[in-house]
N, CA, C and O atoms as CSV, one atom per row, in Angstrom:
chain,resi,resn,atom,element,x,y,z
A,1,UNK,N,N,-11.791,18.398,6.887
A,1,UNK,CA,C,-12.003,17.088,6.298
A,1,UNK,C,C,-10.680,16.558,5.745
A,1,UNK,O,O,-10.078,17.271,4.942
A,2,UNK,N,N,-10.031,15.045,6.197
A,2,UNK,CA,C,-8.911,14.639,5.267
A,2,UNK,C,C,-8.983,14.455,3.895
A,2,UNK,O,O,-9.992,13.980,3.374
A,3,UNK,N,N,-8.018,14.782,3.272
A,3,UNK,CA,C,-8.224,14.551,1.798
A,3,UNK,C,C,-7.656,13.108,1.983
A,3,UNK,O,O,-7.026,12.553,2.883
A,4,UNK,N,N,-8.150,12.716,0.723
A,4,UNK,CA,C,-8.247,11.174,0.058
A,4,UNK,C,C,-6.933,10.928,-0.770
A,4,UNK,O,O,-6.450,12.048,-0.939
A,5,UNK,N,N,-6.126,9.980,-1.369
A,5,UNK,CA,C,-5.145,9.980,-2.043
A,5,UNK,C,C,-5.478,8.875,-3.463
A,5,UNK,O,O,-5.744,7.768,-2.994
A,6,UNK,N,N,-5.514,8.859,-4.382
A,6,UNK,CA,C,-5.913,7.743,-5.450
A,6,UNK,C,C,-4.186,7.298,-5.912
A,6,UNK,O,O,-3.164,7.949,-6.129
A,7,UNK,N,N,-4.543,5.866,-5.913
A,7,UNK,CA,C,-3.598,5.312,-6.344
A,7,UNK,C,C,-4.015,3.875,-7.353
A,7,UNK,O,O,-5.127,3.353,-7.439
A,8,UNK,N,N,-2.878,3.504,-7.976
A,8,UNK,CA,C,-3.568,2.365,-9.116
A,8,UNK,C,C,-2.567,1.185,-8.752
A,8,UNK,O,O,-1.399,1.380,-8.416
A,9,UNK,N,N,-3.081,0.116,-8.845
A,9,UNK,CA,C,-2.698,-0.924,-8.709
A,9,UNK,C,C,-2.519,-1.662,-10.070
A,9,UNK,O,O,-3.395,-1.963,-10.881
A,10,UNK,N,N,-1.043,-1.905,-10.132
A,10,UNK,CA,C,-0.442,-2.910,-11.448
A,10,UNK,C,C,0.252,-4.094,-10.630
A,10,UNK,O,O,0.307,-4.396,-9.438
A,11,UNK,N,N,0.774,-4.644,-11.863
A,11,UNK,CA,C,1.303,-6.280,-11.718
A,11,UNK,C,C,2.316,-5.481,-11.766
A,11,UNK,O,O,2.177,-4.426,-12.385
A,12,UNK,N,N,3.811,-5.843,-11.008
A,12,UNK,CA,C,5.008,-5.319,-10.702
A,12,UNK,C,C,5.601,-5.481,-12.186
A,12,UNK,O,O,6.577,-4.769,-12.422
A,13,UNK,N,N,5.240,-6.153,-13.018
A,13,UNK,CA,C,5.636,-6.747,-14.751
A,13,UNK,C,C,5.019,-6.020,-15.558
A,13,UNK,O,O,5.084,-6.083,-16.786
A,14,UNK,N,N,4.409,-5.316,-14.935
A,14,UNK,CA,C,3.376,-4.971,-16.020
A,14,UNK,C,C,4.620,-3.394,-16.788
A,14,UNK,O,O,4.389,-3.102,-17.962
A,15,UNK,N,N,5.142,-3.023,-16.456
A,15,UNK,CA,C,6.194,-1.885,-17.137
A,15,UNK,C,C,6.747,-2.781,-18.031
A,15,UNK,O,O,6.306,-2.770,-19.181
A,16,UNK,N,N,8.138,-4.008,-17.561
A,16,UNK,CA,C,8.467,-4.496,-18.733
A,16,UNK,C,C,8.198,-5.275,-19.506
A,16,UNK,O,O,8.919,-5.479,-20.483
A,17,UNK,N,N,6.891,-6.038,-19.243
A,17,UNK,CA,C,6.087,-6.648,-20.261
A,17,UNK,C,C,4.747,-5.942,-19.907
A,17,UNK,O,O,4.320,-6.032,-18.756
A,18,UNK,N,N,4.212,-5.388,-20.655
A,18,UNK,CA,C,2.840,-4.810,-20.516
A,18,UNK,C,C,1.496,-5.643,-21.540
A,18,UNK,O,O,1.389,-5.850,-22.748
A,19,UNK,N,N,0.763,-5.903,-20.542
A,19,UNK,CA,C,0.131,-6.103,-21.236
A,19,UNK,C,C,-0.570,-7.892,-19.715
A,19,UNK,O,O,-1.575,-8.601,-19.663
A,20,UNK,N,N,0.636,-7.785,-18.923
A,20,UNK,CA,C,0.292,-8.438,-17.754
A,20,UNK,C,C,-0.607,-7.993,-17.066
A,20,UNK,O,O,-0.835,-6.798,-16.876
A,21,UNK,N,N,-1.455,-9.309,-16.441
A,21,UNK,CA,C,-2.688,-8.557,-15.650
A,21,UNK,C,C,-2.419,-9.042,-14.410
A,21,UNK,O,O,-1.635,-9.956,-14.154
A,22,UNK,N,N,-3.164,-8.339,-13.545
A,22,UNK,CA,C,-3.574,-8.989,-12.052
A,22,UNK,C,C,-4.000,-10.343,-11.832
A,22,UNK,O,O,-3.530,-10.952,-10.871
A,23,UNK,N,N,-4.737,-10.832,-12.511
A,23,UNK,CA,C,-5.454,-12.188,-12.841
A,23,UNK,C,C,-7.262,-12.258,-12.947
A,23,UNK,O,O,-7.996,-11.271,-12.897
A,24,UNK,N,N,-7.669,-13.582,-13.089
A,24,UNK,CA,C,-9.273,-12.604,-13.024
A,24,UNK,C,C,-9.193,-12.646,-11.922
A,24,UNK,O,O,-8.445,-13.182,-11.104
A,25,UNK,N,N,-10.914,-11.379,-11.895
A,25,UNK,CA,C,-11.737,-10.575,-10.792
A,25,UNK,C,C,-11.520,-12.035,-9.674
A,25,UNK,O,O,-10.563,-11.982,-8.902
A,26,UNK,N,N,-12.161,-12.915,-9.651
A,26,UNK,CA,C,-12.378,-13.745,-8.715
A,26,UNK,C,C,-11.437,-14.160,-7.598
A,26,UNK,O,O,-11.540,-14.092,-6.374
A,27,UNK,N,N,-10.147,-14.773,-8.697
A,27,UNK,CA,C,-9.007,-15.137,-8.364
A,27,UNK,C,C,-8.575,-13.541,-7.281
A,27,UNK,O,O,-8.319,-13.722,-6.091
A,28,UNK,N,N,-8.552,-12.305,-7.783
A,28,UNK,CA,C,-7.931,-11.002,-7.040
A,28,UNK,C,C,-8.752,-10.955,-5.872
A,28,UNK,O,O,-8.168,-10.554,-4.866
A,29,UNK,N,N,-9.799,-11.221,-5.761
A,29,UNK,CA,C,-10.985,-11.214,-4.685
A,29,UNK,C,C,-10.442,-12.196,-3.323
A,29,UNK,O,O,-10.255,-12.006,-2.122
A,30,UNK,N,N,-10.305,-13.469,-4.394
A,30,UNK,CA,C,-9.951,-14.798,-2.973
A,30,UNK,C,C,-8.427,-13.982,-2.656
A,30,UNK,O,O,-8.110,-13.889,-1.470
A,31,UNK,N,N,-7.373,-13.321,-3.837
A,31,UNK,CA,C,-6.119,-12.843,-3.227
A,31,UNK,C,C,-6.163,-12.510,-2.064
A,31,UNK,O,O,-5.679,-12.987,-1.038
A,32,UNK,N,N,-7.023,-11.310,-2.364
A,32,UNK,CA,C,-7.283,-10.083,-1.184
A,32,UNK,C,C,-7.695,-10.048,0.462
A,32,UNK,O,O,-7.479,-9.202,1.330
A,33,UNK,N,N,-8.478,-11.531,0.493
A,33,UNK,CA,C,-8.703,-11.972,1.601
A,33,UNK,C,C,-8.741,-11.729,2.403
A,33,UNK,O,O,-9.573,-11.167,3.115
A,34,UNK,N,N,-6.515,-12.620,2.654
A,34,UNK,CA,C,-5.800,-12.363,3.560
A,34,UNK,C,C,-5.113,-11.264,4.144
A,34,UNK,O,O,-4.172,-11.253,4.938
A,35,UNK,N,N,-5.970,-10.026,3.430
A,35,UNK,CA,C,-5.139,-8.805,4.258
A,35,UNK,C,C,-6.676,-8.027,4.437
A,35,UNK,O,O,-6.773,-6.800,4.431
A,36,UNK,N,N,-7.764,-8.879,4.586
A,36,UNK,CA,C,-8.693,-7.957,5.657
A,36,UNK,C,C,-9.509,-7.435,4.426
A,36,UNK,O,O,-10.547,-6.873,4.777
A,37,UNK,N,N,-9.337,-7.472,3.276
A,37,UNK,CA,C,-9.744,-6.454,2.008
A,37,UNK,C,C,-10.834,-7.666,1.348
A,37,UNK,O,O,-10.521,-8.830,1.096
A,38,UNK,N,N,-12.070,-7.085,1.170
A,38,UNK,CA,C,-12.719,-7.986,0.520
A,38,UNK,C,C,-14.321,-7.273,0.000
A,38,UNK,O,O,-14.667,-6.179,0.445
A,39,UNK,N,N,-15.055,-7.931,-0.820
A,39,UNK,CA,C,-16.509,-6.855,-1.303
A,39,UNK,C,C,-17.371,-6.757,0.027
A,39,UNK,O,O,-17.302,-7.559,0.958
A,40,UNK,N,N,-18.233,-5.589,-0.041
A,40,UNK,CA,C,-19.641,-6.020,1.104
A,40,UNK,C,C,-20.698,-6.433,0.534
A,40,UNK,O,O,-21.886,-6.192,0.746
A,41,UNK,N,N,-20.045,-7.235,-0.390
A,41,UNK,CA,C,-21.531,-8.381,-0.828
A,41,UNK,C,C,-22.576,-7.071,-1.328
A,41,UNK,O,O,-23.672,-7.452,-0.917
A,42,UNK,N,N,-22.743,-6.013,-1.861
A,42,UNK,CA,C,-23.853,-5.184,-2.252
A,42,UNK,C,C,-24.020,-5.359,-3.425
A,42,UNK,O,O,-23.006,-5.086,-4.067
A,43,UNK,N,N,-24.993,-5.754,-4.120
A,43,UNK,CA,C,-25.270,-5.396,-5.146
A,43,UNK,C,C,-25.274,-4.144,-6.302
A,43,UNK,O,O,-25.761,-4.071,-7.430
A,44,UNK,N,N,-24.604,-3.332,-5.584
A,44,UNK,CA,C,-25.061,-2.049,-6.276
A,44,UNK,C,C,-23.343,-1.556,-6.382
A,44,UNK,O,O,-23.012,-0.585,-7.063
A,45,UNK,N,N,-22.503,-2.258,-5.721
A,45,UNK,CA,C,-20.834,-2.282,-6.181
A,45,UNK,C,C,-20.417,-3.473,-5.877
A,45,UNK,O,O,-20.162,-3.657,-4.687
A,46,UNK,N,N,-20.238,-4.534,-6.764
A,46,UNK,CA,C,-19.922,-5.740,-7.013
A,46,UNK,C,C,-18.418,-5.874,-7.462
A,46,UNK,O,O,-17.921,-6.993,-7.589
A,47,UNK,N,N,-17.760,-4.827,-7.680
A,47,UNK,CA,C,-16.426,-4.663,-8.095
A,47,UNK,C,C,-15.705,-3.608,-7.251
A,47,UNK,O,O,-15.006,-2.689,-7.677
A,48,UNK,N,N,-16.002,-3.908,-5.948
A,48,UNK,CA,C,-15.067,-2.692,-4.875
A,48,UNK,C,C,-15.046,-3.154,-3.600
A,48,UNK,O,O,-16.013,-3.284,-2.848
A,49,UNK,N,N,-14.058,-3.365,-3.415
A,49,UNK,CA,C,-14.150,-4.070,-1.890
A,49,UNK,C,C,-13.277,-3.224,-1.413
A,49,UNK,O,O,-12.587,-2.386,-1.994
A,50,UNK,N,N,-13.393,-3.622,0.138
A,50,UNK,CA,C,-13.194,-2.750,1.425
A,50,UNK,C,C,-12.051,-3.185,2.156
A,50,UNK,O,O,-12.306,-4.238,2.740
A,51,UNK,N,N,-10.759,-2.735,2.371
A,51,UNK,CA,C,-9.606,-2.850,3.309
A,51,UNK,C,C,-9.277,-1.665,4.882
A,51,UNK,O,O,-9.889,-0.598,4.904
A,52,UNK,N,N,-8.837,-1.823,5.414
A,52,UNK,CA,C,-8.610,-0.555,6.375
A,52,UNK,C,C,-7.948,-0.006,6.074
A,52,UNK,O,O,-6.777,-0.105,5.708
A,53,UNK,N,N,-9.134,1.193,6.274
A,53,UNK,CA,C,-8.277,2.642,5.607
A,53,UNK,C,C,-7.874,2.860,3.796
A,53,UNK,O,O,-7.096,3.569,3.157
A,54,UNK,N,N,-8.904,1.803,3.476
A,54,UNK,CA,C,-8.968,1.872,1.717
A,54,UNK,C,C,-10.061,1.572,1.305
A,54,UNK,O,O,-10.939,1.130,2.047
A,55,UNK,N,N,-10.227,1.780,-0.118
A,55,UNK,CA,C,-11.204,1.007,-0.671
A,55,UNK,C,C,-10.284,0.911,-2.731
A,55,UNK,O,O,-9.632,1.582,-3.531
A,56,UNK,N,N,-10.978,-0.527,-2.527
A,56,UNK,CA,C,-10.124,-0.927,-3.857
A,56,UNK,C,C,-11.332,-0.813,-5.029
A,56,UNK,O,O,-12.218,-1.617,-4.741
A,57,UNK,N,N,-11.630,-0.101,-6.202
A,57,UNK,CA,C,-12.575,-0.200,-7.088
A,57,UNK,C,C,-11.742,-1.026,-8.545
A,57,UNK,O,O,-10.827,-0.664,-9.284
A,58,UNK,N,N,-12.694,-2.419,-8.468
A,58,UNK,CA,C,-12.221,-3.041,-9.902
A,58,UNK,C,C,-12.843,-2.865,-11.413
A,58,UNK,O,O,-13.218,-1.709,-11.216
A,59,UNK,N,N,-13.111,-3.035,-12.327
A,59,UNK,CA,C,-13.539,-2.971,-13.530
A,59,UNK,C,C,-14.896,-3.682,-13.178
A,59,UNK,O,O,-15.092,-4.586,-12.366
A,60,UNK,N,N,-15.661,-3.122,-13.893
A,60,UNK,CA,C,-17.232,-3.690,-14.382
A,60,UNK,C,C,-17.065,-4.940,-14.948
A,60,UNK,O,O,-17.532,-4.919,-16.087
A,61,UNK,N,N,-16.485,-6.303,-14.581
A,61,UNK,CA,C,-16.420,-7.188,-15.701
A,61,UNK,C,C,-16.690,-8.372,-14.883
A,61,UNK,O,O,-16.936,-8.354,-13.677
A,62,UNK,N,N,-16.630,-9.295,-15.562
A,62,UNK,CA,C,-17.496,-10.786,-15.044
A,62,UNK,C,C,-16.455,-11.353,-14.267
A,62,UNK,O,O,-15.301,-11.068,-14.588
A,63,UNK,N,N,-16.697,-12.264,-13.094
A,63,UNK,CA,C,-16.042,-13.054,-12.375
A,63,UNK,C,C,-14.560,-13.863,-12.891
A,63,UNK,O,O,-13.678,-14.247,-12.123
A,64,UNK,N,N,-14.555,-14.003,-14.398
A,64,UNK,CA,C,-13.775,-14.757,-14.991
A,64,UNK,C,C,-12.946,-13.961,-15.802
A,64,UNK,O,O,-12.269,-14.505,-16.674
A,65,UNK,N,N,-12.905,-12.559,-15.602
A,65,UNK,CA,C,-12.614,-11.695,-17.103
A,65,UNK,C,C,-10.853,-10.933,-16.400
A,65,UNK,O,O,-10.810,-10.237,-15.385
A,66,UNK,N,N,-10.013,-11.185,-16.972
A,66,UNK,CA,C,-8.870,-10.270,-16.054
A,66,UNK,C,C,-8.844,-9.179,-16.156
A,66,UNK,O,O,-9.262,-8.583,-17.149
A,67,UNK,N,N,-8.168,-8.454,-14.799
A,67,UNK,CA,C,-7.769,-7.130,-14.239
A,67,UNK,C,C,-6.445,-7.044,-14.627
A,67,UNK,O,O,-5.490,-7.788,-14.403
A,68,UNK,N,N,-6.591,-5.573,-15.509
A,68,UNK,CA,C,-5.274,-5.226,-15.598
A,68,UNK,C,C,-4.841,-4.224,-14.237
A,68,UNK,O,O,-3.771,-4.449,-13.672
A,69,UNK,N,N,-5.571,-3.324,-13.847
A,69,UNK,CA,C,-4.974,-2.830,-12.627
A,69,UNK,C,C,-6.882,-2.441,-11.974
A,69,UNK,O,O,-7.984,-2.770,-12.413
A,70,UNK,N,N,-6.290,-1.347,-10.385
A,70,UNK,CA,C,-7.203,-1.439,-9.641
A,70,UNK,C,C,-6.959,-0.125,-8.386
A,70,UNK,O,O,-6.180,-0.012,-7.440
A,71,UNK,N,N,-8.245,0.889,-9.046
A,71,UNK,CA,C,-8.046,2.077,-8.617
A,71,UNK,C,C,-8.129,2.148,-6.988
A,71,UNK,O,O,-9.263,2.161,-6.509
A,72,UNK,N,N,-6.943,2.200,-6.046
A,72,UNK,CA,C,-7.311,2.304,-5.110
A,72,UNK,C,C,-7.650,3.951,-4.393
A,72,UNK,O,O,-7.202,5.026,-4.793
A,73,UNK,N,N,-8.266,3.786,-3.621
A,73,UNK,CA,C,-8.436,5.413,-2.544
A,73,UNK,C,C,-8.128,5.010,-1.220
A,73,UNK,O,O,-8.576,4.227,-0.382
A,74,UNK,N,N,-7.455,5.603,-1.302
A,74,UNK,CA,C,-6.256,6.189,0.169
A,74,UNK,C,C,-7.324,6.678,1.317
A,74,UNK,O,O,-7.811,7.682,0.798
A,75,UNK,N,N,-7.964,6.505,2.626
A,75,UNK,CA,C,-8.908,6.726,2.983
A,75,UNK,C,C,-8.296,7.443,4.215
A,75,UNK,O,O,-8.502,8.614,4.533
A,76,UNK,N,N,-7.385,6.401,4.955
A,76,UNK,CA,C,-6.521,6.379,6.147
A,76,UNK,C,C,-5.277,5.961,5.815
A,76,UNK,O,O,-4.857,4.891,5.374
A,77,UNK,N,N,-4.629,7.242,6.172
A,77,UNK,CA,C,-2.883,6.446,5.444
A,77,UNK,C,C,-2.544,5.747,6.616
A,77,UNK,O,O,-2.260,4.574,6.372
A,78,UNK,N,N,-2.474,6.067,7.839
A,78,UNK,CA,C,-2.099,5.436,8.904
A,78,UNK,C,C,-2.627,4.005,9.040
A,78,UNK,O,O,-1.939,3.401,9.862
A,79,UNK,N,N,-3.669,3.197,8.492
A,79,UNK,CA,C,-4.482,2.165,8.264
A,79,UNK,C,C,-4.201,1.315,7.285
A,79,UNK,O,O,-3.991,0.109,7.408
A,80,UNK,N,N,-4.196,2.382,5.641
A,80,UNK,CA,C,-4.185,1.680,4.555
A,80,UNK,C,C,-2.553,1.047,4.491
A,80,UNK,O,O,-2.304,-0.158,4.522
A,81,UNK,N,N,-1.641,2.013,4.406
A,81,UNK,CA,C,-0.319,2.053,4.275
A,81,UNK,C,C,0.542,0.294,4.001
A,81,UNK,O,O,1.072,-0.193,3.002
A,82,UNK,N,N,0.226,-0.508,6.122
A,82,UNK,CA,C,1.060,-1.434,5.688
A,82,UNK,C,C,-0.325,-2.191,4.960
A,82,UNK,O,O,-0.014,-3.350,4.688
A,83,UNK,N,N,-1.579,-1.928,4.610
A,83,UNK,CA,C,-2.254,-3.061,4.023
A,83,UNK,C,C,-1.634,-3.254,2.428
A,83,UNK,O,O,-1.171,-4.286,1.941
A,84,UNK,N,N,-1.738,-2.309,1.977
A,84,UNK,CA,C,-0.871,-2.053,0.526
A,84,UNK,C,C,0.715,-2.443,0.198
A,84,UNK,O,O,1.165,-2.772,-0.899
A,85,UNK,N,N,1.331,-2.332,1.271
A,85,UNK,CA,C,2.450,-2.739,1.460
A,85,UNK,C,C,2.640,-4.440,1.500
A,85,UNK,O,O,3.453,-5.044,0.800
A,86,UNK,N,N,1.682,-5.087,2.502
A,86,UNK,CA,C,2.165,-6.731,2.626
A,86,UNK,C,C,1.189,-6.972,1.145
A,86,UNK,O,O,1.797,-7.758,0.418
A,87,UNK,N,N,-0.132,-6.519,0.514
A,87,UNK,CA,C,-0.677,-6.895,-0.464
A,87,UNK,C,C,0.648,-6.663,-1.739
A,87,UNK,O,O,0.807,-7.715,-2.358
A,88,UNK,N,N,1.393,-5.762,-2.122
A,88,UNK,CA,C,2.167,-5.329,-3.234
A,88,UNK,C,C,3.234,-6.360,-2.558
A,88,UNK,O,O,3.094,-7.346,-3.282
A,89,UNK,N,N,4.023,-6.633,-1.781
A,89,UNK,CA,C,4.581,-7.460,-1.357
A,89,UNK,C,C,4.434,-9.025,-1.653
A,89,UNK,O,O,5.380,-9.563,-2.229
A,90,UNK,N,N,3.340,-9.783,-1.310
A,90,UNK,CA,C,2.720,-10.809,-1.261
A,90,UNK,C,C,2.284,-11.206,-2.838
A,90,UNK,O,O,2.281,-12.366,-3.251
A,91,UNK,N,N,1.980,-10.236,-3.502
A,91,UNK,CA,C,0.685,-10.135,-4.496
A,91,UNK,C,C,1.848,-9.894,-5.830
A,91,UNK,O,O,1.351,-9.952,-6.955
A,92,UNK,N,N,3.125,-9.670,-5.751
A,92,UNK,CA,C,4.017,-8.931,-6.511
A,92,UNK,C,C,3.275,-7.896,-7.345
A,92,UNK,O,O,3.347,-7.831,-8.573
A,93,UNK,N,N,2.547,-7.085,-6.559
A,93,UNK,CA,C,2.234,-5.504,-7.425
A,93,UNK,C,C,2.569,-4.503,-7.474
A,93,UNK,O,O,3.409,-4.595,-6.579
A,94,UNK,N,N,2.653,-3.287,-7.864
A,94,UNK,CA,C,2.695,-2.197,-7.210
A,94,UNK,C,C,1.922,-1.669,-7.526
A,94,UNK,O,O,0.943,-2.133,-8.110
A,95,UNK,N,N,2.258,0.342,-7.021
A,95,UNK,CA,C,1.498,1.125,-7.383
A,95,UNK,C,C,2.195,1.724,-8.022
A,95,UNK,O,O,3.407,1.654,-8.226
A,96,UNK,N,N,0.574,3.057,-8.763
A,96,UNK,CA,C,1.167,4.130,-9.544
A,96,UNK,C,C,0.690,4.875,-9.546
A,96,UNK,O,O,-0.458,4.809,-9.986
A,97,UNK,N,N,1.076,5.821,-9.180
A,97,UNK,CA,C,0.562,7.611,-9.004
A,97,UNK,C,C,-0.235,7.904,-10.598
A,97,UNK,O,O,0.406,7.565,-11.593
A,98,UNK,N,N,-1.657,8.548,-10.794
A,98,UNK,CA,C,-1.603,8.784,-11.401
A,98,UNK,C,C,-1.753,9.489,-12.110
A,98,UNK,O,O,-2.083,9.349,-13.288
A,99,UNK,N,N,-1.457,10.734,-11.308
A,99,UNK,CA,C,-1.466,11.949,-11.293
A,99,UNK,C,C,0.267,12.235,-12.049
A,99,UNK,O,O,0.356,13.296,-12.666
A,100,UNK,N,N,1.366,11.480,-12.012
A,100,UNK,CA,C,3.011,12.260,-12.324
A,100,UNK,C,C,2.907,10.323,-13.152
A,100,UNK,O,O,4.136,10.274,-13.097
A,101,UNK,N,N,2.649,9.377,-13.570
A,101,UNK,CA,C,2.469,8.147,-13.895
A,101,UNK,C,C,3.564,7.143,-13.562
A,101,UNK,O,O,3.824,6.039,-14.040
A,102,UNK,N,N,4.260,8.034,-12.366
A,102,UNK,CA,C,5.209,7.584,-11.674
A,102,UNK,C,C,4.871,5.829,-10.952
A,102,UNK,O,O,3.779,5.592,-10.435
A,103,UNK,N,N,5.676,5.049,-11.015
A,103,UNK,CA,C,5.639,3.624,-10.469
A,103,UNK,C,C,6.542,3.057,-9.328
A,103,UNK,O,O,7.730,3.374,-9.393
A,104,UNK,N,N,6.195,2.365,-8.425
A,104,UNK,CA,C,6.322,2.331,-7.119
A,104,UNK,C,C,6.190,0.740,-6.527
A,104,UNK,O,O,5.001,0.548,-6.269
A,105,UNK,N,N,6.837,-0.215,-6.287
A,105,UNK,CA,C,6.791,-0.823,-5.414
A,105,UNK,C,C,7.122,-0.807,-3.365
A,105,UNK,O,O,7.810,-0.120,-2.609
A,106,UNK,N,N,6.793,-1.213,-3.311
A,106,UNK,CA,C,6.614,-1.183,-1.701
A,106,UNK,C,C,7.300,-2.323,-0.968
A,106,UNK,O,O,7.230,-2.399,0.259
């Protein structure tokens, strides 16, 4: 079985001003769109949408409420890789290991 990789999604600002968010849930949702990543409409995870070769899980919070970051899982690196890449690119985010709390743009 492949293992999975977890990674977190911040605002590329968010180190030297902390306290920056992603923007709200809604606004990160319409972001996400354009790189294929978006919810499956289920009721039963309303805050996790689906990219290739990922899946992005957001906070329990209302349509209007901001994201400070956004636990992703690594599903398919060969898949997820450039999706994370043109999103941290596009999106000015990065990631962060958070396992060593090491930080990473792409």
């Amino acid at each position: 079985m492949a293992s999975t990789r977890q990674l977190v999604l911040i605002h590329a600002d968010f180190i030297e001003k902390p306290g920056t968010t992603l923007g709200m849930k809604r606004e990160i949702i319409k972001a996400l769109a354009p790189f294929n990543t978006a919810p499956d409409g289920s009721p039963l995870e309303p805050g996790v949408a689906y990219g290739p070769g990922l899946r992005m899980e957001m906070p329990m919070v209302g349509d209007k409420d901001e994201v400070n970051q956004i636990l992703v899982t690594v599903l398919d690196e060969e898949f997820a890789w450039p999706v994370l890449e043109r999103v941290c690119r596009g999106l000015h985010w990065a990631l962060q290991d958070p396992d060593s709390g090491r930080t990473f743009s792409v």
